[in-house]
FIDO-434135 format. One record per residue: residue in one letter; x, y, z of N, C-alpha, C in turn. Coordinates in pm, whole numbers, plus 32768, in hexadecimal, padded with zeros to 4 digits. Layout:
aXYZXYZXYZ ...
//
This chain:
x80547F8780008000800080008057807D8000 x80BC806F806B811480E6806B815A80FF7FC1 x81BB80867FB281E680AC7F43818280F37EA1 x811A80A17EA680AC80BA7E5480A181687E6D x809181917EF4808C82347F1B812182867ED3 x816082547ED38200827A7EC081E3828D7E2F x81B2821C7DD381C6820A7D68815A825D7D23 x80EA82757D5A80B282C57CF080BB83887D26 x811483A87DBB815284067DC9818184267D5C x821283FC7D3C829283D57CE1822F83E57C56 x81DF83C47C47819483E77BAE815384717B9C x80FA84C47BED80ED85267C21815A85867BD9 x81C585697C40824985CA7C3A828585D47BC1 x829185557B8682B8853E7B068265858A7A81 x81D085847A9C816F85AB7A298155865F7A71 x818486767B00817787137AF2820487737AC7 x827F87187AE482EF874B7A8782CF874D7A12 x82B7870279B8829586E279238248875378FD x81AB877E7925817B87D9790981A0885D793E x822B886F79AD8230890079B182AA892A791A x82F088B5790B835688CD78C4831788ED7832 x829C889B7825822C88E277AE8225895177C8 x81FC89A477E881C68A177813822A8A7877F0 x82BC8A41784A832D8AAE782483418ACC77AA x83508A50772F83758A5076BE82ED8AB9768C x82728AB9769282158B29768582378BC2768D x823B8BBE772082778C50777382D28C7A76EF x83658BFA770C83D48C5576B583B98C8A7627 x835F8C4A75EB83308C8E757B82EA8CBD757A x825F8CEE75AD823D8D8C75E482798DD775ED x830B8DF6764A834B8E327671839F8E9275F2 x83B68E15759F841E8E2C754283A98E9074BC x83678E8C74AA82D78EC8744B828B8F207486 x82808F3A7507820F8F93751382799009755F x8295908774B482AF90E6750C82A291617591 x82FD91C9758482BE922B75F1824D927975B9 x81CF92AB761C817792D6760E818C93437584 x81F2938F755B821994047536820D93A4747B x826993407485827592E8741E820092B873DD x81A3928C741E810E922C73FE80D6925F739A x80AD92F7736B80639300732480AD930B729A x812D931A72B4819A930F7225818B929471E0 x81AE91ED7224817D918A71EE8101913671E8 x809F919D7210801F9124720B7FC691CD71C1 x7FB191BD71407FA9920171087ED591DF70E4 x7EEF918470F67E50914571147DF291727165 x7D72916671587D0B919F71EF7D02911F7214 x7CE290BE71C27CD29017721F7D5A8FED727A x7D349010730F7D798FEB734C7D4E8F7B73DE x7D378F0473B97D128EA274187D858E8D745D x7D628E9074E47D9C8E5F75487D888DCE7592 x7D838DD176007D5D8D52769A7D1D8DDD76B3 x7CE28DC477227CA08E0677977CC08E037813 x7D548E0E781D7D5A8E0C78C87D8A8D5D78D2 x7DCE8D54794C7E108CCD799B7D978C61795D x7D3B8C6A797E7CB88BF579497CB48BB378F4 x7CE28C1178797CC78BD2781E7D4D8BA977D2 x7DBD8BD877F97E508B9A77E67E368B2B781C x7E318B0B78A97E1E8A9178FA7DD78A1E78BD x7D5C8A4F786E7CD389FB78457D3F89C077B9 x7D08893877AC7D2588A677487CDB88EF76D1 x7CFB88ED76667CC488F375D77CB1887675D0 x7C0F888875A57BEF87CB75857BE687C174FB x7C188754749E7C3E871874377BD586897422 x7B9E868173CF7B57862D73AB7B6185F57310 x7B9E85A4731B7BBD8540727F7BFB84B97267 x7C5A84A972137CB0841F72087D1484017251 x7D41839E725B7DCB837572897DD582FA7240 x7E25830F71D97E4A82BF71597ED6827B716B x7EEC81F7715E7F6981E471247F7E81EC7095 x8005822D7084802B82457002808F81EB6FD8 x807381C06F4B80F181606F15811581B96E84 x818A81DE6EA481C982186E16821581D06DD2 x81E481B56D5C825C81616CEA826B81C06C6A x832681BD6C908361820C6C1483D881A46BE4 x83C581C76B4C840D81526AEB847081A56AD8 x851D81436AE3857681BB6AE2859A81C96A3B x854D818169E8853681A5694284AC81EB6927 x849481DD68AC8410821F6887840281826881 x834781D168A882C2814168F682C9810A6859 x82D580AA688682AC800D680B81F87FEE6849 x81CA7FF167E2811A7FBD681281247F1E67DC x80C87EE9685480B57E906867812F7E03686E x81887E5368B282097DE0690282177E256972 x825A7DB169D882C77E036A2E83237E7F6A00 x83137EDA6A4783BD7F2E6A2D83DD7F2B6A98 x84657F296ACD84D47F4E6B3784B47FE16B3C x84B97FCD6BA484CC806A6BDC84CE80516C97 x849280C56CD1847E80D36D6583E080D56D92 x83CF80A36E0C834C809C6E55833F80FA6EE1 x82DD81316EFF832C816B6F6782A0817E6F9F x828D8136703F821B8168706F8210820170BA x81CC823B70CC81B982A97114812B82DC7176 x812C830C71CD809E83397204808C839671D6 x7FE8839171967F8A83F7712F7F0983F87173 x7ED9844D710C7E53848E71247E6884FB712B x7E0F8545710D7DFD85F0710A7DEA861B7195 x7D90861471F57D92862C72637DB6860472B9 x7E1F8589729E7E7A854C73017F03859D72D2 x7F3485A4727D7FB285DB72357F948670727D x7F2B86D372837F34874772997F128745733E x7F0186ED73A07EE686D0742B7F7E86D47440 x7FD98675740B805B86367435808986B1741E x809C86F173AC80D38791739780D487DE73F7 x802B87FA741D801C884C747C807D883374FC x806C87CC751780C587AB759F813987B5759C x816F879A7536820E87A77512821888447536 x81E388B5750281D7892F751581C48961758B x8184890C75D481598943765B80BE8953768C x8085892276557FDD8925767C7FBA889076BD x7F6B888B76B17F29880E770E7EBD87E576C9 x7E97879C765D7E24878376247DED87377658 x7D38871E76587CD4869F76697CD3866675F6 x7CF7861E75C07CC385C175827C4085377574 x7BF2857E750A7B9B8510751D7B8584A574B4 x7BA8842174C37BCE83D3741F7B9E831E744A x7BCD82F774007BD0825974087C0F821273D9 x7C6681AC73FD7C95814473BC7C9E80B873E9 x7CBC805873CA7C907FE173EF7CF87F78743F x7CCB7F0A746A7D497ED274CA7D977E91748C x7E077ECE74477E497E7473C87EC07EC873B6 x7F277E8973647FC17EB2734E7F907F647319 x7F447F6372E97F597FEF72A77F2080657314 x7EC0801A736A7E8A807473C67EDF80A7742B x7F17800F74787F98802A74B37FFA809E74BC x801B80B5743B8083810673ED804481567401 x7FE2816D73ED7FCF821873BC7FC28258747A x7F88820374ED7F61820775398000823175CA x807F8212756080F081E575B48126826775CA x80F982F2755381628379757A80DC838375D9 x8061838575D07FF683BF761D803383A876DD x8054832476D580588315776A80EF835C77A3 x814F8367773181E783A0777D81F1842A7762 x81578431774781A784EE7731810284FA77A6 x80D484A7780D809184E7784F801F851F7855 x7FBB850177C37F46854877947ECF84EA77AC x7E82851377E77E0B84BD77DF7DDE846D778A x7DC283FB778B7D70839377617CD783737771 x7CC183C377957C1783E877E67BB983D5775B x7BD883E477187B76845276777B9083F3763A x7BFC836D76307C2D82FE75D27BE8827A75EF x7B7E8257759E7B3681CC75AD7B9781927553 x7B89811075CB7C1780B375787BAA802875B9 x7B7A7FE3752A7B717F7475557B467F2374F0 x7B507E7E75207B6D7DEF74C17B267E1A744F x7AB27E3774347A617E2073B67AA47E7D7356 x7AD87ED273857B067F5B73357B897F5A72CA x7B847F5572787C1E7F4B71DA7C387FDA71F5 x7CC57FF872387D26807472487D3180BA71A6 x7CDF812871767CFF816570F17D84815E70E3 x7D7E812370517E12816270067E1181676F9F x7E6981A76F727E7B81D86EFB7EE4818E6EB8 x7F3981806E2C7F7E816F6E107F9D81AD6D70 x801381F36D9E804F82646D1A80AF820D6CD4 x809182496C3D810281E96BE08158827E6BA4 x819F82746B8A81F682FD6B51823583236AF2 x824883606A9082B7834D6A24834583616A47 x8383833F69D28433837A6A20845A83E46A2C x8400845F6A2383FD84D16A3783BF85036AA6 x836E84BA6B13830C84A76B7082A384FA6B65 x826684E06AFD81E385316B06816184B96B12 x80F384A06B2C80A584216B4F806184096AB9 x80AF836B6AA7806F833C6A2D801082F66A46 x7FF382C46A9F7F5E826E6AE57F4382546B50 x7EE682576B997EC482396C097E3581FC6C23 x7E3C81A36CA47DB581556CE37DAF819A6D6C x7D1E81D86D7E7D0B81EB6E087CB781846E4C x7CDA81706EAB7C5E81166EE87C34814F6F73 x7BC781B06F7A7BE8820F6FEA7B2D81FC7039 x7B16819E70167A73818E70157A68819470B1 x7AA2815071187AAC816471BD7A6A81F171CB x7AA98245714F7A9182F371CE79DE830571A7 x79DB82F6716F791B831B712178EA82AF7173 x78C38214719178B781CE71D378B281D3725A x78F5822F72A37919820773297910828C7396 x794282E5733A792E8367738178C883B07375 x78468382738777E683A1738D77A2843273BC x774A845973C0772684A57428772B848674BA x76FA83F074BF76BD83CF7534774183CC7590 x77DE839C75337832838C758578738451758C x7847849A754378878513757D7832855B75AF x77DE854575E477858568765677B6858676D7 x77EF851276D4784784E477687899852D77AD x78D885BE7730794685D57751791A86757751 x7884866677267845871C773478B1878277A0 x78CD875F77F2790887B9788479A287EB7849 x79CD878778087A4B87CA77B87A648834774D x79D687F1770279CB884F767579B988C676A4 x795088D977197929895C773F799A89B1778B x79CE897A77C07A3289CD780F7AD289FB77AD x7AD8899277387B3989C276E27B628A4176D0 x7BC18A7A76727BEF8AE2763C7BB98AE07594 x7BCA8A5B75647B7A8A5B74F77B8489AB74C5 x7B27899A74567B0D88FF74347B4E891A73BF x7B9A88A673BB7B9C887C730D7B58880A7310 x7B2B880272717AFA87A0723A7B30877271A5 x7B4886DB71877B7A86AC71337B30869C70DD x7B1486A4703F7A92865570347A9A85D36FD3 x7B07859C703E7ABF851170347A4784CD706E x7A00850A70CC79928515712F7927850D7109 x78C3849770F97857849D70CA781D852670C9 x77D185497080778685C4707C773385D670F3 x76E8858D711E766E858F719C76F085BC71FF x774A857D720B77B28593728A77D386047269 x7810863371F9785A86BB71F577CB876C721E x7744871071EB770B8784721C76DD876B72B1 x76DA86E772EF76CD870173967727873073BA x779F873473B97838876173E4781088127406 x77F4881A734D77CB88CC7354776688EF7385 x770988A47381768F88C9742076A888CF7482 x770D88A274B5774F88AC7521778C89157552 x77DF891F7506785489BA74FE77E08A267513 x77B68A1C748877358A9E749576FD8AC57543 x76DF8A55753C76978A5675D477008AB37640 x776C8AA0766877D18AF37698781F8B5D764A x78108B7875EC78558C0F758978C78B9E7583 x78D48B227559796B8AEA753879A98B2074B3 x7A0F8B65747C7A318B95740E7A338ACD73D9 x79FA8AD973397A298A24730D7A938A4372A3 x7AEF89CC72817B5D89CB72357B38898571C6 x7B1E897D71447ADD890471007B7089007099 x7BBF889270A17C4B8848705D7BDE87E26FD9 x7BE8881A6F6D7B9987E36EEA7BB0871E6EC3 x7C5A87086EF27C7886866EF37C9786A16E57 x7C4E868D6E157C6386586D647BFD869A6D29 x7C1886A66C917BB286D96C637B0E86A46C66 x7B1086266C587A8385C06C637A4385F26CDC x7A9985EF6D647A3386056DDA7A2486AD6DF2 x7A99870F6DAB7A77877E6DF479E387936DE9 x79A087286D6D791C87916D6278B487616DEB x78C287316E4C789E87346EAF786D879C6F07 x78DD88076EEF78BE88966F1C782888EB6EDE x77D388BB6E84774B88D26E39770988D46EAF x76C988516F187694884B6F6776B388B87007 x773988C2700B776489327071779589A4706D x778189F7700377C68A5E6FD477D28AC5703D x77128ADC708C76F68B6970F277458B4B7141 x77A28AD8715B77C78AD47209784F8AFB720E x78778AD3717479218AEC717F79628B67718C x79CB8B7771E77A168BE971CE7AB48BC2716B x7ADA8B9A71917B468B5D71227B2C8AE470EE x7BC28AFE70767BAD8A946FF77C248A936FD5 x7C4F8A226FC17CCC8A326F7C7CF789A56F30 x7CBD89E16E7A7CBB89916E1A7D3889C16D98 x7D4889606D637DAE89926CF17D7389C76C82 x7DC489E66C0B7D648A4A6BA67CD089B76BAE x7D1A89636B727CBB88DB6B3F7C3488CE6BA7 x7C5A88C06C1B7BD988AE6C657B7789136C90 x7BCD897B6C707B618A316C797B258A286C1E x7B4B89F06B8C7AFD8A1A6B1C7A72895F6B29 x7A9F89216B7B7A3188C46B8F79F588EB6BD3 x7A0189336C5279A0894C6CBB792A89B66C83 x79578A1B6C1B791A8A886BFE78CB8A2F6B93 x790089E36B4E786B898C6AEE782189576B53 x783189126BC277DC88B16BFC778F89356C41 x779789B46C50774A8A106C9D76E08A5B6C38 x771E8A226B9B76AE8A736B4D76B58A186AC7 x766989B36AD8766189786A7D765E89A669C7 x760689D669C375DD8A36695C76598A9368DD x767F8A85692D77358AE2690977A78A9F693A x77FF8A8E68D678808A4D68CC78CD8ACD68D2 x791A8A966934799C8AE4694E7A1E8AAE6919 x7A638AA068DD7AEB8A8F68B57B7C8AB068C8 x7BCD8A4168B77C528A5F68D47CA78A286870 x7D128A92682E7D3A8A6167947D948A4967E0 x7DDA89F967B17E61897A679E7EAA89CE6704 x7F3689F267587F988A1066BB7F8089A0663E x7FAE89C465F57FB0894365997FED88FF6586 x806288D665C780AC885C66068057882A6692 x7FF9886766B87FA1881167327FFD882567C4 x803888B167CC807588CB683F804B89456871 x8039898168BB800989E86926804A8A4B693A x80B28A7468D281158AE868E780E48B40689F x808B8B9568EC80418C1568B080938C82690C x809F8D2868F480D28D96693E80838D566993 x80788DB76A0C804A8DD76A967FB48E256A63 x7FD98E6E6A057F578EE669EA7F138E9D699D x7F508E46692B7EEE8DF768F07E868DB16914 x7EEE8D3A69787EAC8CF369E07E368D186A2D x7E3D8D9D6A757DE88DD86ABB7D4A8DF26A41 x7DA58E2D69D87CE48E5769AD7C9D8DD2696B x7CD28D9369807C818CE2692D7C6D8CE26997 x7C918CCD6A2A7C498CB56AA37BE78D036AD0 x7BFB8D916ACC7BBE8DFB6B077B038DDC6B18 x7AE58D9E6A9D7A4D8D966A897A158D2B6AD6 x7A5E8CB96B0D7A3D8C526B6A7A428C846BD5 x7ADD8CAF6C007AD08CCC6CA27A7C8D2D6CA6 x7A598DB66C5879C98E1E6C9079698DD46C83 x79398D7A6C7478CB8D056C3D78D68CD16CEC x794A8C8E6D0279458C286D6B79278C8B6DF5 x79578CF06DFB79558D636E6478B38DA36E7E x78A48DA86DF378128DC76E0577A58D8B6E47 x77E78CE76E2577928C8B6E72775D8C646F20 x77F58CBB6F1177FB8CAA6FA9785A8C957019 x78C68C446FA0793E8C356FF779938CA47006 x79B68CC7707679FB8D6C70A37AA28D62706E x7AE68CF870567B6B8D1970677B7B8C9E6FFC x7BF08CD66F8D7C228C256F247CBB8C6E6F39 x7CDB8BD26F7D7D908BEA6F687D8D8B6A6F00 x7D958BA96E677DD58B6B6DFE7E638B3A6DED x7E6E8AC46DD37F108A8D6DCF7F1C8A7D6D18 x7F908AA96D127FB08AAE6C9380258A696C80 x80488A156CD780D189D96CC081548A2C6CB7 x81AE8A546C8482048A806C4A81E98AF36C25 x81948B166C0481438BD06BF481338C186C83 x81218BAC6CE8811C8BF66D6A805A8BD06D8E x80378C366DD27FD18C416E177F738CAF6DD2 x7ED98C8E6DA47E948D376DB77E278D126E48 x7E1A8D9E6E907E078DAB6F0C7D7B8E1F6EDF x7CEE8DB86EF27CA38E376E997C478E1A6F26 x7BFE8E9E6F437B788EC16FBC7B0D8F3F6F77 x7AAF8F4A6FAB7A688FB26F837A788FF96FE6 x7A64907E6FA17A8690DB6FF67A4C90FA70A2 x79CE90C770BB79A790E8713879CA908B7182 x7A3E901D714E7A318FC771F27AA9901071EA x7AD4905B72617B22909A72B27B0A90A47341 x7B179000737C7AFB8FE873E37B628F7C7432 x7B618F7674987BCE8EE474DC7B788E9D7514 x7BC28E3E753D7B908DC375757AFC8DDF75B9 x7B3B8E4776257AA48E1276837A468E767663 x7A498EF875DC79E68EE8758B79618E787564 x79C58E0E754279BD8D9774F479818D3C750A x79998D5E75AD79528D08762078EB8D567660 x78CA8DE9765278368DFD766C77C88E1A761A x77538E2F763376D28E4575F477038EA775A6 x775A8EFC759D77718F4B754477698EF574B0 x779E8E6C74AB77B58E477432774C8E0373F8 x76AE8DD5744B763F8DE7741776048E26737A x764B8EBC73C4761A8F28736476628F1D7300 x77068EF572FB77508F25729377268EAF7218 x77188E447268773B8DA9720876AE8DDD71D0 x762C8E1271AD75BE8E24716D75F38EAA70F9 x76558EDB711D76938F4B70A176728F58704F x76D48EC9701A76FD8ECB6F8276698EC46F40 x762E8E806F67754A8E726F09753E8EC26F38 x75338F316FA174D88FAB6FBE74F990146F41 x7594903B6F5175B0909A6F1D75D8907D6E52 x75DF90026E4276008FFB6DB775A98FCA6D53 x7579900A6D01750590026C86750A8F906C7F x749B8F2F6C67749E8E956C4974CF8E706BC7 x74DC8ECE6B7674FD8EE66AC2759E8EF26AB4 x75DB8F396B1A765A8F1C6B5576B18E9F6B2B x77188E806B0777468E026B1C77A88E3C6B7A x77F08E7E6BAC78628E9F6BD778438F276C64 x78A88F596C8978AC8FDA6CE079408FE06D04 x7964909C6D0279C290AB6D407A1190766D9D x7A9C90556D887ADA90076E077B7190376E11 x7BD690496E677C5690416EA97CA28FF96E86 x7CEC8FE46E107D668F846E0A7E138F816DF6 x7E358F416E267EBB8F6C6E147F278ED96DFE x7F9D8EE06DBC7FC78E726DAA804A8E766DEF x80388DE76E2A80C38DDA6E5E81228D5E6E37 x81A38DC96E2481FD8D616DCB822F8CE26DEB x82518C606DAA82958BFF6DEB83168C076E20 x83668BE16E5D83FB8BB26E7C84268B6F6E3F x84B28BA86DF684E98B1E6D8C85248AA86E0C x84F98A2C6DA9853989BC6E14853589206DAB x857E88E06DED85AC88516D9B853487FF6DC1 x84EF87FA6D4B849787926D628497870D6D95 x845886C36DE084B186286DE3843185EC6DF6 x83DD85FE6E2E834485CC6E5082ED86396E5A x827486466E0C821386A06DFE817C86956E2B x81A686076E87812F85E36EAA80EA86166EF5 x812486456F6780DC86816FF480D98708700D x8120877F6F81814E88026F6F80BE883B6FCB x803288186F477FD788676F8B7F9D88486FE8 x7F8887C470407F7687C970B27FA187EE710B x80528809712580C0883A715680A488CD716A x8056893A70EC805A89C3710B7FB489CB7129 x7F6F896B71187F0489B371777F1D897F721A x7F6C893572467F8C88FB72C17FF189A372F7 x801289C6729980798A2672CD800E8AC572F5 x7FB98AE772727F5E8B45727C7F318B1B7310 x7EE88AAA731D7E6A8A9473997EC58AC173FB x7F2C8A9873FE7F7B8A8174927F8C8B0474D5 x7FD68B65744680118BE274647F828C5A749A x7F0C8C3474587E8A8C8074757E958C877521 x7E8F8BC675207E638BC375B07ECD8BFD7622 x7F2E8C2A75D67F978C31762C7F9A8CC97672 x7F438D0A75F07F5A8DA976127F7E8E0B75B4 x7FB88DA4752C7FDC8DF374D27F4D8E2F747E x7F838E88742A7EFD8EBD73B87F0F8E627352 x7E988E68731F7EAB8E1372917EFB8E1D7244 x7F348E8E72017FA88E8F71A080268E5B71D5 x80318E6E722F80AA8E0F7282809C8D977281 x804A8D7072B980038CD8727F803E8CA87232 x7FF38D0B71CD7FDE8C8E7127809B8CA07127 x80C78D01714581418CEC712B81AF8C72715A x81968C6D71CB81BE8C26724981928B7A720F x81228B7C71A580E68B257185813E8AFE7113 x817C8B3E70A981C48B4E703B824C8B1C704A x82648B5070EE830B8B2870D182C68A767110 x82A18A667178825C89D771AE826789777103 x823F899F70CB82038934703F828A8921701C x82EE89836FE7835D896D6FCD83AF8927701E x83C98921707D842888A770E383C2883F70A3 x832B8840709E830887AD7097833287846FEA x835687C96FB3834787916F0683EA87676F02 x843C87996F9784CF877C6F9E84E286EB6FC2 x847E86C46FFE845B8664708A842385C07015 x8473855B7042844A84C96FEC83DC84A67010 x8398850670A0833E84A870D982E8851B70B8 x8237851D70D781FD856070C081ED85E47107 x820885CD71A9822B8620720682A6864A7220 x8310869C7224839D867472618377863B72FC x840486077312842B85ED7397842186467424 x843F86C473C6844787527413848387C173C6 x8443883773E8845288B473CD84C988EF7421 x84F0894A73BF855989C773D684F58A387400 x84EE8A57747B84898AF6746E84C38B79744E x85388B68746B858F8BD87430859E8BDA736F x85B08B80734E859D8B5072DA84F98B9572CA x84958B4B72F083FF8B8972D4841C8C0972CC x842F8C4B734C841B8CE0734884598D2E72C1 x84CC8CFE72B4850E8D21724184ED8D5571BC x84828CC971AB846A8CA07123840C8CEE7128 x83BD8D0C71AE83428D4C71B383378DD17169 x83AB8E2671C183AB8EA471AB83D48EBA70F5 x842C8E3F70DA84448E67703C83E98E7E6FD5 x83728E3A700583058E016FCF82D58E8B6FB3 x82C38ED37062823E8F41707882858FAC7032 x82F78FAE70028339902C6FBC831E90106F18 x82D08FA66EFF82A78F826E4F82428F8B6E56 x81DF8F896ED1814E8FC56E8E811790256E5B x809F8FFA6E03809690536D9F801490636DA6 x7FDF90CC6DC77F3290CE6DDC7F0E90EA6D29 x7EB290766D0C7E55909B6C8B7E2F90C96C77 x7DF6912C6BF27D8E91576BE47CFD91026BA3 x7C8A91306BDA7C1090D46BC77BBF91546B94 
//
């Protein structure tokens, strides 16, 4: 009995070192980004400036709701021969979109809830093994016999870009029900904010946002792929962020208006290297489309182009805005105030540049910078710091074999950060 007392002391001590030393790595990059009062309005040239709200909501778990995938990557160290073996490398990794951007977060310094499932088997195991040594709850993770652990498996060219892939991810629609995130109402509500994956059955992804709603929870909606972003159709009023690539913005904005096709030209070699300005006005007519709808904030990933960072102009509010009845009024806006004949409305955008860096794995980039955005919000920073903070984050991960790195440089972050916030470029709309 005694020792048993000793031993889960000794765990205690162990898991409250762990999370203060999180925290520091936070602090120090706060520290290193958020200048003197005199400085502030020089680099945040923006009115959208979200914060935390005070000790509470730094303290408070961002809850995460999605996959926890094992990943199998196969790259042929020739060009792919179809239908033989090729030699090459295999390489498992822990995936999923909202497991990849949970593990991030923590690496950074936050403390995520996670709420997911996987099953009692080699792959569940695995994915289940950083969860228990880095100290994070298991509370939110149904793990049991009947359940096949999603996975995925990537095939690659010798250039590593994905020449085929099988998902088998059916557990998360299956299992994570409403009924099972019900359970966990007391978390969602007290959060800083939800993401949502949408791999998530639809019925789940709009109880989730009934939920939030219910407490002013700001929601995060991560698109996954182009097929599921259109998921976001059914939840558009609840969302405050989004963060889809050109490809899945220009799906989400068809699945919100059937009637009208939105488009995205492909050079004519079938590659994506348009200017910055180009880029922007082939987008421009979706995201005022998608904004209109409802969603307040799109951090667009452009890969290698960088970031566009678009809001309408009246949310100029923080967190615990976000979190009171004030946001009742705002989230009814965009239909009060914009002609139904409208496809579009005025909006705030600005682009922020990438970091050159050696590609080596591109898998976990954008889960990596919205893990970096969420973290830095909750931390205290403003959004443009964020997305920045989020920018250099993706880059260590596209450095990184694994989908997450091991660990961050925060001095390094801060770095990359500030290089970043000295290339933005506010658009014109």
């Amino acid at each position: 009995m005694v020792d048993d007392l000793v031993e889960t002391a000794l765990d205690f001590d162990q898991q409250s070192n762990m999370e203060s030393a999180l925290h520091r790595r936070l602090d120090s990059l706060v520290r290193h980004l958020v200048p003197p009062q005199s400085a502030s309005q020089d680099l945040t040239k923006n009115p959208l400036n979200i914060t935390a709200s005070g000790s509470d909501s730094v303290s408070a778990s961002p809850v995460l709701i999605g996959g926890m995938v094992l990943d199998i990557h196969a790259k042929p160290y020739n060009d792919l021969a179809p239908r033989t073996t090729n030699p090459g490398e295999v390489q498992y990794a822990s995936g999923g979109v909202a497991r990849n951007i949970a593990e991030c977060m923590c690496k950074l310094g936050a403390r995520p809830f996670m709420i997911s499932v996987v099953g009692l088997d080699m792959a569940g195991e695995m994915l289940l093994r950083y969860w228990k040594s880095a100290g994070l709850s298991t509370e939110g993770i149904l793990q049991e016999k009947s359940i096949a652990t999603p996975v995925v498996t990537n095939i690659f060219d010798s250039y590593g870009e994905l020449a085929a892939g099988v998902a088998s991810v059916d557990a998360v629609e299956k299992f994570l029900t409403p009924y099972f995130v019900q359970q966990f109402q007391s978390y969602i509500c007290s959060a800083p904010v939800l993401l949502l994956d949408a791999n998530l059955h639809p019925q789940s992804l709009e109880f989730a946002c009934r939920i939030a709603a219910g407490s002013g929870i700001p929601v995060w909606f991560e698109p996954v792929s182009v097929k599921k972003s259109t998921r976001i159709s059914s939840i558009v009023n609840y969302i405050t962020y989004a963060s889809p690539n050109e490809i899945e913005l220009i799906a989400m904005a068809n699945s919100l208006l059937p009637e009208k096709e939105f488009k995205f030209q492909l050079d004519h070699n079938g590659s994506k290297m348009h200017s910055v300005e180009s880029l922007f006005q082939m987008l421009k007519p979706a995201i005022s489309f998608v904004l209109c709808k409802g969603i307040k904030c799109l951090v667009v990933t452009l890969g290698q182009a960088g970031v566009f960072l678009c809001f309408r102009d009246w949310l100029q509010c923080k967190i615990q805005d976000l979190k009171s009845s004030k946001l009742a009024s705002l989230s009814s806006m965009p239909h009060a105030i914009v002609d139904e004949g409208q496809l579009g409305v005025e909006f705030q955008a600005y682009h922020f540049p990438a970091l050159n860096s050696s590609v080596v794995n591109p898998t976990g980039a954008g889960d990596c910078l919205v893990a970096g955005v969420i973290a830095s919000i909750c931390s205290g920073l403003d959004l443009m710091r964020s997305v920045a903070i989020g920018i250099a984050v993706a880059k260590a991960a596209v450095e990184s074999k694994i989908n997450v790195p091991a660990e961050f440089n925060m001095k390094d972050l801060a770095g990359g950060a500030e290089s970043i916030l000295s290339g933005v470029k506010h658009l014109l709309v």
